[in-house]
Steps between C-alpha positions, in 0.01 A plus 500: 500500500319242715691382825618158465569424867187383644580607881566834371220540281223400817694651763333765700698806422444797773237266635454619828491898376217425313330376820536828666300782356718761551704420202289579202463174239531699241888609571553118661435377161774735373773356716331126384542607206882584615575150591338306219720689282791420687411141486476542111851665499638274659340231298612658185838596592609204685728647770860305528553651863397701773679839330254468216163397696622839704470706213173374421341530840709864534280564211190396682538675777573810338144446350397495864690796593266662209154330666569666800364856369169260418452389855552813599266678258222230617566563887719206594887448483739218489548494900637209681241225448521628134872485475508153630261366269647623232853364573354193618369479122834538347648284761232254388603562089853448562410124702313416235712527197783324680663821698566310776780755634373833433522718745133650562633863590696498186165392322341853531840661568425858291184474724409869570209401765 
């Protein structure tokens, strides 16, 4: 499924990780991958409230949890400038399809980095 929502669909996802090279592209591209599925979740599934877009960015960031082991495995981690990013990302997701209220920690609250 394509992404319908044209900010979503040219936003820079984990942008500024993929400027530094101690995060690998390779494993970026994983977590991209990550959020544009999220995007098509929530496209698909139409969220009525901020319990259901929770579930699907729970999901998400369980999916992250997972990526961890990657970064590792490549020499990097999800450290601070990582971890920011990232929530910034979902924080940007939510804004975008209307989320207006979500709370960002509760975005990536099953976060396990």
């Amino acid at each position: 499924m394509a992404i319908s929502h044209r900010d979503v669909a040219e936003y820079p996802f984990l942008g500024l990780l993929y400027e530094d090279p101690y995060f690998p592209d390779e494993v970026l591209d994983r977590g991209r991958g990550i959020l544009l599925r999220l995007c098509e979740r929530i496209e698909a599934e139409h969220p009525a409230d901020l319990t259901a877009l929770y579930v699907l960015t729970h999901a998400a960031t369980e999916e992250f949890n997972a990526l961890e082991a990657e970064f590792e495995a490549a020499g990097s981690e999800i450290e601070t400038v990582a971890r920011e990013e990232i929530g910034e990302s979902f924080w940007a997701v939510a804004m975008a399809y209307g989320f207006t209220d979500a709370d960002a920690e509760e975005l990536i609250a099953t976060r396990e980095w």
